[in-house]
PyMOL Python script that loads the backbone (N, CA, C, O; Angstrom):
from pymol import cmd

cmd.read_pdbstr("""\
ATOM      1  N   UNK A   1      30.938  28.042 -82.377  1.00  0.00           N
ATOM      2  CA  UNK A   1      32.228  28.640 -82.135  1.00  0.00           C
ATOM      3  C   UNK A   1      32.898  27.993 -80.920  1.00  0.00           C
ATOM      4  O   UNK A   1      34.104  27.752 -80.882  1.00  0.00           O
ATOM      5  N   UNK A   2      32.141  27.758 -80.048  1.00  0.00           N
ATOM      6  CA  UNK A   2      32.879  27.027 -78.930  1.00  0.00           C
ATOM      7  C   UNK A   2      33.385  25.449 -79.048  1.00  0.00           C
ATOM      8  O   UNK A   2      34.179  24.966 -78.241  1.00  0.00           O
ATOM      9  N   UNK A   3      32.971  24.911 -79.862  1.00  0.00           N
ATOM     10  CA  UNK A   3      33.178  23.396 -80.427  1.00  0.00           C
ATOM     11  C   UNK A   3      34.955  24.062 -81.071  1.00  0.00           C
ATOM     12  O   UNK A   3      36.091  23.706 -80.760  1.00  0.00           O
ATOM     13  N   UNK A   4      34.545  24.938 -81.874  1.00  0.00           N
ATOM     14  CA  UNK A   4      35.982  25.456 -82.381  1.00  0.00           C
ATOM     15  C   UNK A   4      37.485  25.851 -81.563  1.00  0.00           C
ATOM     16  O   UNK A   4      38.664  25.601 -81.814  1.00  0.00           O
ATOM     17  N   UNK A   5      36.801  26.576 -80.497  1.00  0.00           N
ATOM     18  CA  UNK A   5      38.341  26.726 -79.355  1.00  0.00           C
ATOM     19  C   UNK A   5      38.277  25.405 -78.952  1.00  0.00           C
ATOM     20  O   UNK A   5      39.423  24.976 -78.820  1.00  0.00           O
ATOM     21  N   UNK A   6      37.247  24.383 -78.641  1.00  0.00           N
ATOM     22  CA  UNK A   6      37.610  23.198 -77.723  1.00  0.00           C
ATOM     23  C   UNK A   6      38.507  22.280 -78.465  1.00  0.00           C
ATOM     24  O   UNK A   6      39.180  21.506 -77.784  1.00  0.00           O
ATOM     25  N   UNK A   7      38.619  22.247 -79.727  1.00  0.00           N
ATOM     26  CA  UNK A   7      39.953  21.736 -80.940  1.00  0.00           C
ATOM     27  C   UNK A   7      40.667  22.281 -81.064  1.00  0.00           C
ATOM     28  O   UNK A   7      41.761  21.840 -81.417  1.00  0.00           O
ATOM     29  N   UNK A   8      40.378  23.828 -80.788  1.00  0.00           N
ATOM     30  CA  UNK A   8      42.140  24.464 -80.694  1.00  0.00           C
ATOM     31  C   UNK A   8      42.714  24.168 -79.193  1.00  0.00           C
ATOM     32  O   UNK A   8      43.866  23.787 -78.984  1.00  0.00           O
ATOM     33  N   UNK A   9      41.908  24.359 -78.359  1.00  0.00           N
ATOM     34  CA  UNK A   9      42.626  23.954 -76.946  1.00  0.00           C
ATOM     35  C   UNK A   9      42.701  22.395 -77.019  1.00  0.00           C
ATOM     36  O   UNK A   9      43.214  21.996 -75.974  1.00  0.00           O
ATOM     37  N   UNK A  10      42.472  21.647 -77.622  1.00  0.00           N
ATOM     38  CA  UNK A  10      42.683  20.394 -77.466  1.00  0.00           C
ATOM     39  C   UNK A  10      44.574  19.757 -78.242  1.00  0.00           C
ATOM     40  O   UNK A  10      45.449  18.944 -77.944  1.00  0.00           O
ATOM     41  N   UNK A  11      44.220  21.059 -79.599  1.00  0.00           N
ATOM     42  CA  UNK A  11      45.368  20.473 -79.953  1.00  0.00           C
ATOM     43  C   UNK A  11      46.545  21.261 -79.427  1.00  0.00           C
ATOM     44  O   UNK A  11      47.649  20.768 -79.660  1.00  0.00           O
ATOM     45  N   UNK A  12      46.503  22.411 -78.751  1.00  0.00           N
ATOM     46  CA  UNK A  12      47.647  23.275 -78.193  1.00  0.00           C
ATOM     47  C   UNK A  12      48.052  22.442 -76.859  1.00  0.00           C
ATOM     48  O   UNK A  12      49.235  22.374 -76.529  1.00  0.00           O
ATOM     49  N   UNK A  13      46.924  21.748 -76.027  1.00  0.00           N
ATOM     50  CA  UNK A  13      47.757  21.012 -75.063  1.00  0.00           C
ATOM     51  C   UNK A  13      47.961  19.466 -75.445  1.00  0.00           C
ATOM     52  O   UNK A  13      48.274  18.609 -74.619  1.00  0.00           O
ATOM     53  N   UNK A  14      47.746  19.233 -76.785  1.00  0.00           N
ATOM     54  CA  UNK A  14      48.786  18.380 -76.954  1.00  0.00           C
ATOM     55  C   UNK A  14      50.061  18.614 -77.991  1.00  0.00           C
ATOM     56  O   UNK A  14      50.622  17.846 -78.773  1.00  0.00           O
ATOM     57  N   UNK A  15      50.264  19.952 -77.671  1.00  0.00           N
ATOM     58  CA  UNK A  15      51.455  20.612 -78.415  1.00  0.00           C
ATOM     59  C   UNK A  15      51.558  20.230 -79.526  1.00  0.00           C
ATOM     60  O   UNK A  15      52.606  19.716 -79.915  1.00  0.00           O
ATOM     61  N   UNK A  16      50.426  20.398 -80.362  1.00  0.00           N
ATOM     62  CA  UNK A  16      50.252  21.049 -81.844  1.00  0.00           C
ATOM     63  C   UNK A  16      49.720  22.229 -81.840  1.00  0.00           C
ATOM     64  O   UNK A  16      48.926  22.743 -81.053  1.00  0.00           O
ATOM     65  N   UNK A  17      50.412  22.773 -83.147  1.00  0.00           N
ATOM     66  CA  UNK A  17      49.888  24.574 -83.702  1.00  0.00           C
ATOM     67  C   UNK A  17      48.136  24.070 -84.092  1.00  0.00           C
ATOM     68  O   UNK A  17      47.595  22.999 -84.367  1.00  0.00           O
ATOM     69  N   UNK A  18      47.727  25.341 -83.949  1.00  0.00           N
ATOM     70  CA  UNK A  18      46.116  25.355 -84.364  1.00  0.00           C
ATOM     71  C   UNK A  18      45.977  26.502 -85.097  1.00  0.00           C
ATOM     72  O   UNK A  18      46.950  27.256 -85.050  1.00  0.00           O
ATOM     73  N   UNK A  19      44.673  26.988 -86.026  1.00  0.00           N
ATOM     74  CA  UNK A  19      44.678  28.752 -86.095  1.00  0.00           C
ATOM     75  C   UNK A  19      43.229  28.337 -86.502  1.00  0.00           C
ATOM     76  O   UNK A  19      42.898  27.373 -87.192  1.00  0.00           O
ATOM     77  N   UNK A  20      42.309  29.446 -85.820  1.00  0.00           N
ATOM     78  CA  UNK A  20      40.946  29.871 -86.262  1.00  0.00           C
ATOM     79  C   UNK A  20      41.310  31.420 -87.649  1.00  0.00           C
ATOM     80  O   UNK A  20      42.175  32.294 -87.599  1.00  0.00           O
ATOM     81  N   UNK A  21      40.518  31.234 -88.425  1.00  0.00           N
ATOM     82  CA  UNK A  21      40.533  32.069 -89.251  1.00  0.00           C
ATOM     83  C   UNK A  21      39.030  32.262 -88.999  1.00  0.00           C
ATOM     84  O   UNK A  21      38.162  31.519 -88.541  1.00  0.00           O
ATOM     85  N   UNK A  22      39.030  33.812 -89.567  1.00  0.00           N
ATOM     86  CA  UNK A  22      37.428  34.636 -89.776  1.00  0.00           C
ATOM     87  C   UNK A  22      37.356  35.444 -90.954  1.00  0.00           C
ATOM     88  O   UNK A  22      38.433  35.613 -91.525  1.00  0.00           O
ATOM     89  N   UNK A  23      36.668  35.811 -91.296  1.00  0.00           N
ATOM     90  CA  UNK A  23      36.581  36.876 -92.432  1.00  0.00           C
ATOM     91  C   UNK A  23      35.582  38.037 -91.951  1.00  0.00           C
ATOM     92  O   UNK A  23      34.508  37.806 -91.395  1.00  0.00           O
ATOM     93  N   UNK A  24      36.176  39.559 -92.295  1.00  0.00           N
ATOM     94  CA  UNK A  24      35.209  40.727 -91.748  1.00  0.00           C
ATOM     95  C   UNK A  24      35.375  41.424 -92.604  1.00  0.00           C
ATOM     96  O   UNK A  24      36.561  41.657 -92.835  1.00  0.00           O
ATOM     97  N   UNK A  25      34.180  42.218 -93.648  1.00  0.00           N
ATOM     98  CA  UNK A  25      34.281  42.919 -94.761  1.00  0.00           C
ATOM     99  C   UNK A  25      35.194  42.437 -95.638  1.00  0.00           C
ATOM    100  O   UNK A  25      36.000  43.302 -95.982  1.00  0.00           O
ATOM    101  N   UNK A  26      35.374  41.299 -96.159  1.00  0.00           N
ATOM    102  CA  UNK A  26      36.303  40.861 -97.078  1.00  0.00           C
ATOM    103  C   UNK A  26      37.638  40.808 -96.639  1.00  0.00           C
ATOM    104  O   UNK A  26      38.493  41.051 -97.490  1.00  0.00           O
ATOM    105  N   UNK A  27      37.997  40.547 -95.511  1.00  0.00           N
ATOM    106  CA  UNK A  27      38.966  40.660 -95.555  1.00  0.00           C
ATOM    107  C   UNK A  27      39.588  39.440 -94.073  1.00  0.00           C
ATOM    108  O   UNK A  27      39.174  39.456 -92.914  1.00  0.00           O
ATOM    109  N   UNK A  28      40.521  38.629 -94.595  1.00  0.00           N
ATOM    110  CA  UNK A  28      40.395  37.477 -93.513  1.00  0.00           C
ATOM    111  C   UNK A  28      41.625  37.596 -92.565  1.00  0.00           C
ATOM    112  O   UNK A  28      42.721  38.050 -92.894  1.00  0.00           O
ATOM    113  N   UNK A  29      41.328  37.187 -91.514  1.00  0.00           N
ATOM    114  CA  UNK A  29      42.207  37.250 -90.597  1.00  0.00           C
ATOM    115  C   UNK A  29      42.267  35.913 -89.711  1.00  0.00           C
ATOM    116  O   UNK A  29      41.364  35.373 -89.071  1.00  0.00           O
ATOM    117  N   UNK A  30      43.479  35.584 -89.857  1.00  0.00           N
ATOM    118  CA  UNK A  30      43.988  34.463 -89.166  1.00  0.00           C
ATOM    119  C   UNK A  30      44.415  34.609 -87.532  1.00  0.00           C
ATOM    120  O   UNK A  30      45.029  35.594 -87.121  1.00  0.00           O
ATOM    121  N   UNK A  31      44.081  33.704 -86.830  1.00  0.00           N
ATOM    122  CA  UNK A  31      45.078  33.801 -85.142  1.00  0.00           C
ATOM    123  C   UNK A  31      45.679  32.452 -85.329  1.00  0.00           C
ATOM    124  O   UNK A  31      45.160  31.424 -85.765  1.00  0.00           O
ATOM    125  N   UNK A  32      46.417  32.592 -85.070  1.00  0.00           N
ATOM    126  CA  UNK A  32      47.432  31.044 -84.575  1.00  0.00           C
ATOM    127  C   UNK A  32      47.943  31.000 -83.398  1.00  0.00           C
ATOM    128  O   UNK A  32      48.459  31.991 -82.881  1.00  0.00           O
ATOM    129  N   UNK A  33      47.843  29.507 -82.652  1.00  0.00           N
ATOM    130  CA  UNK A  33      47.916  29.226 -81.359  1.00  0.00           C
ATOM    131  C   UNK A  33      48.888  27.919 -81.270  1.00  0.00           C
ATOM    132  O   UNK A  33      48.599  26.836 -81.779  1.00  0.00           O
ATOM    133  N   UNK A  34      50.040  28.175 -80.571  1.00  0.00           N
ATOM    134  CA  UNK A  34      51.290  27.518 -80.516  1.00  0.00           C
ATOM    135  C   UNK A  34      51.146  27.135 -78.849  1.00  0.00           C
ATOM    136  O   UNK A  34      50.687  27.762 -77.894  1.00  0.00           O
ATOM    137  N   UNK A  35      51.640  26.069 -78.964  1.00  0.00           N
ATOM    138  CA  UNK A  35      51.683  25.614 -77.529  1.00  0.00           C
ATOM    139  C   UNK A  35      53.453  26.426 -76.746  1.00  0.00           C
ATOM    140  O   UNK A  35      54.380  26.683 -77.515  1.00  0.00           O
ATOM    141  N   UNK A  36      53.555  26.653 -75.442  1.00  0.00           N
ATOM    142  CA  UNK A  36      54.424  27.079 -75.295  1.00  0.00           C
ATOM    143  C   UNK A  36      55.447  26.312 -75.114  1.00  0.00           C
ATOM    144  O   UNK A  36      55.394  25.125 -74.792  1.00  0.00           O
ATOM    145  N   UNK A  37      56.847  27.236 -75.401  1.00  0.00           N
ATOM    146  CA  UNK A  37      57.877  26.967 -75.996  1.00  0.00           C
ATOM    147  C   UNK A  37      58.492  26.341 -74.526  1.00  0.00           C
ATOM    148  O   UNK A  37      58.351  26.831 -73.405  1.00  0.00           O
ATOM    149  N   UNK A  38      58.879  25.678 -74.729  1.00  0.00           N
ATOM    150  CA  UNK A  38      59.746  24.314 -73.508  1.00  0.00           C
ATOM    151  C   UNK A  38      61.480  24.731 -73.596  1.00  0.00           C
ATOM    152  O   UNK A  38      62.291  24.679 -74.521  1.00  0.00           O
ATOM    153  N   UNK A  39      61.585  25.183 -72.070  1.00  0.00           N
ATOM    154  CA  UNK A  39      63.323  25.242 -71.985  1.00  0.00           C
ATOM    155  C   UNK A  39      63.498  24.215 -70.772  1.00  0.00           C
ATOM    156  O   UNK A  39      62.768  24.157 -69.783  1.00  0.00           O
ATOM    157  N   UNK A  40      64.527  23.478 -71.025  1.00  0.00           N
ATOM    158  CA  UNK A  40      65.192  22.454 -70.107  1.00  0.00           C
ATOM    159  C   UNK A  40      66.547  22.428 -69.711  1.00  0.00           C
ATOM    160  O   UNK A  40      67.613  22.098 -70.230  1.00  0.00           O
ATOM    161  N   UNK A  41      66.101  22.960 -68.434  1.00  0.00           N
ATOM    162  CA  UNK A  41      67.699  22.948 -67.249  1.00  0.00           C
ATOM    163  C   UNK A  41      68.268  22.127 -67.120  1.00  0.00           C
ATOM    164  O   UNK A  41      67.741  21.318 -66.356  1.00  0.00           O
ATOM    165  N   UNK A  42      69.605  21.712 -67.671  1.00  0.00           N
ATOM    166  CA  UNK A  42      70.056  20.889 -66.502  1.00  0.00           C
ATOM    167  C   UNK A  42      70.967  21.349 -65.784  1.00  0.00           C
ATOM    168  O   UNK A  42      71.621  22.135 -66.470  1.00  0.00           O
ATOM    169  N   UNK A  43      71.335  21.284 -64.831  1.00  0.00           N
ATOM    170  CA  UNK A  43      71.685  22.005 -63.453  1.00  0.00           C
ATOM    171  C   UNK A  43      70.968  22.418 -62.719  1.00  0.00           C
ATOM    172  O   UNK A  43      70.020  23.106 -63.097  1.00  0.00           O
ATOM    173  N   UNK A  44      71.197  22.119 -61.355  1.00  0.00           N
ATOM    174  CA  UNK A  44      70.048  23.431 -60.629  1.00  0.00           C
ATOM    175  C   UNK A  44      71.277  24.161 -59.880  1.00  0.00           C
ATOM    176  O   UNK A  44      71.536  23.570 -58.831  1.00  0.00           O
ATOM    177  N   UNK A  45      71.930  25.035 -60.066  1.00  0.00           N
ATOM    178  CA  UNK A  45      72.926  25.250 -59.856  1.00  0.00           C
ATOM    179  C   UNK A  45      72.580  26.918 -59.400  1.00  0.00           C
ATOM    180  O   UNK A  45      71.416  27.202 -59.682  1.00  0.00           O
ATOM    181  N   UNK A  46      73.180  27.808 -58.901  1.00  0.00           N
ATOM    182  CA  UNK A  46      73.015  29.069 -59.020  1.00  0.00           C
ATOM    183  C   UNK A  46      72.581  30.552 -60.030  1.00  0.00           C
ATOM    184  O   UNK A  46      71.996  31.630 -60.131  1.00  0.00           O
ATOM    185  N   UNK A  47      73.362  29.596 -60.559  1.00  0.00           N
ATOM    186  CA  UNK A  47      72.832  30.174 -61.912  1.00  0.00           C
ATOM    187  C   UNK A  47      71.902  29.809 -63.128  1.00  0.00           C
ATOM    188  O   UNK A  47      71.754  30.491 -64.142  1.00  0.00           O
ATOM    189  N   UNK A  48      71.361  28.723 -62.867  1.00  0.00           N
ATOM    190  CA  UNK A  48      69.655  28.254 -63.586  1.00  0.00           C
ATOM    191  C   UNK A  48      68.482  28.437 -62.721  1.00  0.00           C
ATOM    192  O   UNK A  48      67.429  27.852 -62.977  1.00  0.00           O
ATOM    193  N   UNK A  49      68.627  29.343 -61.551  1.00  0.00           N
ATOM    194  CA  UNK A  49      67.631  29.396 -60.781  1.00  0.00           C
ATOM    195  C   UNK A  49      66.953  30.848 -60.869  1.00  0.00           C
ATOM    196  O   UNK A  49      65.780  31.074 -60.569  1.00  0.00           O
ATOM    197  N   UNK A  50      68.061  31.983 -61.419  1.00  0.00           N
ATOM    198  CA  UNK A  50      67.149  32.565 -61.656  1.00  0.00           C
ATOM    199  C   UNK A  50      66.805  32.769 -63.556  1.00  0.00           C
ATOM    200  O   UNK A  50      66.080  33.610 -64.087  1.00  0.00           O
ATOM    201  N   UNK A  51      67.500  31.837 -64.114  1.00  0.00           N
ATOM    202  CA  UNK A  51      67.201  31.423 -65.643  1.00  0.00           C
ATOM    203  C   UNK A  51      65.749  30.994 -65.517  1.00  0.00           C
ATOM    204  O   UNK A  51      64.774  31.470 -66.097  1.00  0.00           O
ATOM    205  N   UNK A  52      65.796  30.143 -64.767  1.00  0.00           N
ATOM    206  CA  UNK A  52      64.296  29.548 -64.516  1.00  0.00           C
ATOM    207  C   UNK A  52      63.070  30.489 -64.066  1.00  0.00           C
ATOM    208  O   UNK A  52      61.937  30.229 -64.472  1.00  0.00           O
ATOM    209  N   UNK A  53      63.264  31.361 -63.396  1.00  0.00           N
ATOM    210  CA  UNK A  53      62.546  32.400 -62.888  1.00  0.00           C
ATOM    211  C   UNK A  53      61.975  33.033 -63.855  1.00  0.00           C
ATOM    212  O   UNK A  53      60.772  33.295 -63.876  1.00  0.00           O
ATOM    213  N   UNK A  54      63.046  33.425 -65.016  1.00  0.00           N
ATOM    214  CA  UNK A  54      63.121  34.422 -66.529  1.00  0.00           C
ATOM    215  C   UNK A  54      62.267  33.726 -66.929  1.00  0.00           C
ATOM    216  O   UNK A  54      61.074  33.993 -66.779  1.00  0.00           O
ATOM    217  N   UNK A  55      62.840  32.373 -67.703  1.00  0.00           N
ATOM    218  CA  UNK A  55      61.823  31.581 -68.289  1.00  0.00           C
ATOM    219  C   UNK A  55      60.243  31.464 -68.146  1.00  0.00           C
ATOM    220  O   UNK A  55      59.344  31.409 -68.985  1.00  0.00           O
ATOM    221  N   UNK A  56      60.260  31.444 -66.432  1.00  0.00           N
ATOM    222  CA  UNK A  56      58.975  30.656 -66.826  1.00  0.00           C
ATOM    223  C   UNK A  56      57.913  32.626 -66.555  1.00  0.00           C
ATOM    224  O   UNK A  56      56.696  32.808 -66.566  1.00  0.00           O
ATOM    225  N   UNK A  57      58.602  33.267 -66.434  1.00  0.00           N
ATOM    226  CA  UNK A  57      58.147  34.587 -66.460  1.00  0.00           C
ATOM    227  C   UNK A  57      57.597  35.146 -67.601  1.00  0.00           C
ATOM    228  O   UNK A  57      56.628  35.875 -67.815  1.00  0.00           O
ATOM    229  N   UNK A  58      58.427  34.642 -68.259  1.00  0.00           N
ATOM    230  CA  UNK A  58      58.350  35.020 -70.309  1.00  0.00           C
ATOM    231  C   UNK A  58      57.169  34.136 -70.815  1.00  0.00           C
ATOM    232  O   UNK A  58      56.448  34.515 -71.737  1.00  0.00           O
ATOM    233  N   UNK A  59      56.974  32.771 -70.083  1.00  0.00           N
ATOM    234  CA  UNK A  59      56.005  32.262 -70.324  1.00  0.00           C
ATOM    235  C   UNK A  59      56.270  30.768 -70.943  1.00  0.00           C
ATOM    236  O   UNK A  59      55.293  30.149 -71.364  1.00  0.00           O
ATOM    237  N   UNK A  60      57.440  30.239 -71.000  1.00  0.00           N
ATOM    238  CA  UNK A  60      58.140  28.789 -71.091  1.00  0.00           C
ATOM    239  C   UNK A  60      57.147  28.025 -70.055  1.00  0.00           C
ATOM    240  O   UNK A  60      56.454  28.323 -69.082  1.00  0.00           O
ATOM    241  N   UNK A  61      57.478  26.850 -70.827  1.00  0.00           N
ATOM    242  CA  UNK A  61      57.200  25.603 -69.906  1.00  0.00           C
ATOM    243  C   UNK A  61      58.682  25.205 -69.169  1.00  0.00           C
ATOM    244  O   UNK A  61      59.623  24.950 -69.921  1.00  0.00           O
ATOM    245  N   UNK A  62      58.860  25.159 -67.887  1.00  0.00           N
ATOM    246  CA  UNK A  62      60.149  25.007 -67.569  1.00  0.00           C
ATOM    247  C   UNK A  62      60.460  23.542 -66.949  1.00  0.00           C
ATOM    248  O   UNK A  62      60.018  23.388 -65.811  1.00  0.00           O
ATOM    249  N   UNK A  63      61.082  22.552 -67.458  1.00  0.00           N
ATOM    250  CA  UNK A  63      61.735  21.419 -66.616  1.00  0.00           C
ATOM    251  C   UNK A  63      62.951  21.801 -66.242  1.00  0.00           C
ATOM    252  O   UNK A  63      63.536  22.426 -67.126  1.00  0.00           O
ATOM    253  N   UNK A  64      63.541  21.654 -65.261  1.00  0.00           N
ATOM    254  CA  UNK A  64      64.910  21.230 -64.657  1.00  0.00           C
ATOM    255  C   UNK A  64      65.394  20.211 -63.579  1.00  0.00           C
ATOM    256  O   UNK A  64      64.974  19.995 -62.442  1.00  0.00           O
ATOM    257  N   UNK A  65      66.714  19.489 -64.511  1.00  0.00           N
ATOM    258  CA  UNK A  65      66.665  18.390 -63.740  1.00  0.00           C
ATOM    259  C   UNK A  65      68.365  18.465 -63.545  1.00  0.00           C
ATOM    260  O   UNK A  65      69.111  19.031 -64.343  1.00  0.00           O
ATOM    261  N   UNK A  66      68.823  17.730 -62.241  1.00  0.00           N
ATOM    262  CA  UNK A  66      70.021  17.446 -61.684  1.00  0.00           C
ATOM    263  C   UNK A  66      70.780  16.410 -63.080  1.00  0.00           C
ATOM    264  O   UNK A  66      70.237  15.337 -63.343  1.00  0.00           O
ATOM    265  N   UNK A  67      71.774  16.767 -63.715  1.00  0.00           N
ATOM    266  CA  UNK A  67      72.333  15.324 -64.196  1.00  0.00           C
ATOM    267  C   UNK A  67      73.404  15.299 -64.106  1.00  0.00           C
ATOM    268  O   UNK A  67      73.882  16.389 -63.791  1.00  0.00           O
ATOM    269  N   UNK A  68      74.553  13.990 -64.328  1.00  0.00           N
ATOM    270  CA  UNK A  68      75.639  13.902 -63.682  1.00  0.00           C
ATOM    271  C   UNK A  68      75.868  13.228 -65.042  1.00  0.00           C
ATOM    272  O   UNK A  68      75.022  12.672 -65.742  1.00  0.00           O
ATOM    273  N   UNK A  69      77.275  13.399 -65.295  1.00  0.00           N
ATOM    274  CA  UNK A  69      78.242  13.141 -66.239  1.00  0.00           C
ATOM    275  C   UNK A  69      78.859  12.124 -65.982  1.00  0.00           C
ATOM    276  O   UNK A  69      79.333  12.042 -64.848  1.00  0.00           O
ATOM    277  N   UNK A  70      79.113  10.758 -67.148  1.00  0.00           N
ATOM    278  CA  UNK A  70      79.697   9.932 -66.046  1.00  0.00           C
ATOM    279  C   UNK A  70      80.906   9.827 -66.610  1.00  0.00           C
ATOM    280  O   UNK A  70      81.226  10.781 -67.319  1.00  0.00           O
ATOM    281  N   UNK A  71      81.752   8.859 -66.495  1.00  0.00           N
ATOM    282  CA  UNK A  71      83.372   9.205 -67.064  1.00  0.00           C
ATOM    283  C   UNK A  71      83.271   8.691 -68.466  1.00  0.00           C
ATOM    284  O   UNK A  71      83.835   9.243 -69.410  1.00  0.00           O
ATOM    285  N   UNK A  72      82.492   7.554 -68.578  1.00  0.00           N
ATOM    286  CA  UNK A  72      82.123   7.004 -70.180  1.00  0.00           C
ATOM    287  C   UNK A  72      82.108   8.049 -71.440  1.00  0.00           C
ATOM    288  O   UNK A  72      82.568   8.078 -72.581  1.00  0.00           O
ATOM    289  N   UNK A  73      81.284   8.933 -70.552  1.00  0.00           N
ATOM    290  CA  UNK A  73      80.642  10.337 -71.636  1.00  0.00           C
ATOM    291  C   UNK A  73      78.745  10.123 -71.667  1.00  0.00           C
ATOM    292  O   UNK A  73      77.907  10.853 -72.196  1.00  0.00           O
ATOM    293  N   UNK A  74      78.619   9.262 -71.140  1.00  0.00           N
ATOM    294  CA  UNK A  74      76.896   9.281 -71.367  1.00  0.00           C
ATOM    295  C   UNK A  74      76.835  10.504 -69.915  1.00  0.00           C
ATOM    296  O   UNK A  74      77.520  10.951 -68.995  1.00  0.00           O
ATOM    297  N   UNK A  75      75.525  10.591 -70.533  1.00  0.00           N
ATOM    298  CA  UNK A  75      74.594  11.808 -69.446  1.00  0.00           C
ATOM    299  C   UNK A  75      73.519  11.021 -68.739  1.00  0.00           C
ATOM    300  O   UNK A  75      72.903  10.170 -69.381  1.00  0.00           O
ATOM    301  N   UNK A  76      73.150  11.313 -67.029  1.00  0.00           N
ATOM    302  CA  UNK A  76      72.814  10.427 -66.807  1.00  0.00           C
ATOM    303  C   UNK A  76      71.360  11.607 -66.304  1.00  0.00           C
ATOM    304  O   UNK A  76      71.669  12.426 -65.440  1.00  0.00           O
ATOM    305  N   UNK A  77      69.804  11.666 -66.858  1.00  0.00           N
ATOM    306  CA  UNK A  77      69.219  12.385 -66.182  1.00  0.00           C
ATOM    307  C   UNK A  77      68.240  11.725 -65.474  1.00  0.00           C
ATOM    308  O   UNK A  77      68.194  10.559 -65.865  1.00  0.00           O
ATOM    309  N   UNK A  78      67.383  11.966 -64.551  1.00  0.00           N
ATOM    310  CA  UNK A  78      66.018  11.487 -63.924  1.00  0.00           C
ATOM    311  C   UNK A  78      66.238   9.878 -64.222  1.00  0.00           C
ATOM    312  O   UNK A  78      65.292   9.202 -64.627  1.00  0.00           O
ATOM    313  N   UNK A  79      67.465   9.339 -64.012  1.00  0.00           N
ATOM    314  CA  UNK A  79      67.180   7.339 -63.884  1.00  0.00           C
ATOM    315  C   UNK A  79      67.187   6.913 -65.617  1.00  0.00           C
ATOM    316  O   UNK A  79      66.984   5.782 -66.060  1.00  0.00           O
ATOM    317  N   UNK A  80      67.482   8.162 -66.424  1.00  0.00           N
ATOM    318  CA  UNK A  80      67.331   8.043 -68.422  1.00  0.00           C
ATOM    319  C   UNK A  80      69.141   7.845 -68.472  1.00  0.00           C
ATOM    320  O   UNK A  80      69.744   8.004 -67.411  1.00  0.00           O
ATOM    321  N   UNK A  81      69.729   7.586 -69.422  1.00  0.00           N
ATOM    322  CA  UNK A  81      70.910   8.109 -69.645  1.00  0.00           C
ATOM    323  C   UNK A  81      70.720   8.386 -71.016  1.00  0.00           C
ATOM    324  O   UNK A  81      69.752   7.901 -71.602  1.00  0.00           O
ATOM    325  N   UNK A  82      71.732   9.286 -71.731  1.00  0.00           N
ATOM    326  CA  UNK A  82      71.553   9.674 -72.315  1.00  0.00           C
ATOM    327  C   UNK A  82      73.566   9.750 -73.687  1.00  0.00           C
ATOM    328  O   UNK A  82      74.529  10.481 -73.455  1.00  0.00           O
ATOM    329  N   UNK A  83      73.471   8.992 -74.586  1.00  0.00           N
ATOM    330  CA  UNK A  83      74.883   8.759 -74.416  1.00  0.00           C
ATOM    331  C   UNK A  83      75.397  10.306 -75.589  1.00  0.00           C
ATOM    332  O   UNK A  83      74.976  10.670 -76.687  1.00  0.00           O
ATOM    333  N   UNK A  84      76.131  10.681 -74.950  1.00  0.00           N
ATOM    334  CA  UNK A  84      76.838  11.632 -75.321  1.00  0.00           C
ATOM    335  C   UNK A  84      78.072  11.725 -76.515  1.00  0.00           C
ATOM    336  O   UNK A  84      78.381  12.748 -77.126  1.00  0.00           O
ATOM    337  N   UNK A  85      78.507  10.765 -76.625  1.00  0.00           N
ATOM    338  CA  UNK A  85      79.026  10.054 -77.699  1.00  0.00           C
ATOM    339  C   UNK A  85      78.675   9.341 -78.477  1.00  0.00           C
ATOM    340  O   UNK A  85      78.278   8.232 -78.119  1.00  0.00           O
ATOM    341  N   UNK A  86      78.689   9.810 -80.246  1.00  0.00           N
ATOM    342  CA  UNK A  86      78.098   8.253 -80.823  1.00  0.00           C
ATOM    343  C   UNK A  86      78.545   7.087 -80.881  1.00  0.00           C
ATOM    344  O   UNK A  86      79.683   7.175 -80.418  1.00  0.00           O
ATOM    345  N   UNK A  87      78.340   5.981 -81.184  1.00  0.00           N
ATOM    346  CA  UNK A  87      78.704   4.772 -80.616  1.00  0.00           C
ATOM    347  C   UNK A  87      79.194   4.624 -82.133  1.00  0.00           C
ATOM    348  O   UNK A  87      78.699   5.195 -83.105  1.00  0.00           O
ATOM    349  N   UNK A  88      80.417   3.615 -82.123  1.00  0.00           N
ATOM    350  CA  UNK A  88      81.483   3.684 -83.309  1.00  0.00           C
ATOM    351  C   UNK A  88      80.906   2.202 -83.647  1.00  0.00           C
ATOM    352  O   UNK A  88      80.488   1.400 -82.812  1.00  0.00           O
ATOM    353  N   UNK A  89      80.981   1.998 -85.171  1.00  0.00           N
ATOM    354  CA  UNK A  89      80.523   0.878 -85.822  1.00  0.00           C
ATOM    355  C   UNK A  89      81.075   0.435 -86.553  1.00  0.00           C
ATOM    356  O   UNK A  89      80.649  -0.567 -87.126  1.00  0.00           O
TER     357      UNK A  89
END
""", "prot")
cmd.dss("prot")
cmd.show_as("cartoon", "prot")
cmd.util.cbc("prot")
cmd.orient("prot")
């Protein structure tokens, strides 16, 4: 049984679903194990600080990061950009 959680904890922190099933008097019962659900700030602004608080209270994985808008329309986060417009072809 312990070989068994060490594949469910293996695949929940690499954020895949897992589920051990059992059977008791005929009758089977499943658990399923989801890795937690990821919310991402951007702003750290007054008002994502205590979003963030909620979040990671409820039990989120929480990133938040500063990003700046540039006049182009791309998003610029952590040194990534990110283009905000699709590009016309």
């Amino acid at each position: 049984m312990r070989r068994q959680f060490q594949e469910i904890l293996a695949l929940v922190r690499a954020e895949e679903p897992a589920e051990r099933s059992f059977t008791v008097e005929d009758t089977e019962y499943v658990r399923n194990f989801y890795p937690r659900e990821r919310l991402i700030l951007l702003g750290c602004g007054h008002v994502s600080q205590p979003v963030c608080q909620y979040a990671a209270d409820l039990g989120f994985a929480v990133t938040v990061g500063q990003a700046l808008v540039l006049y182009d329309g791309d998003l610029v986060v952590g040194g990534g950009t990110i283009s905000l417009m699709p590009e016309e072809k």
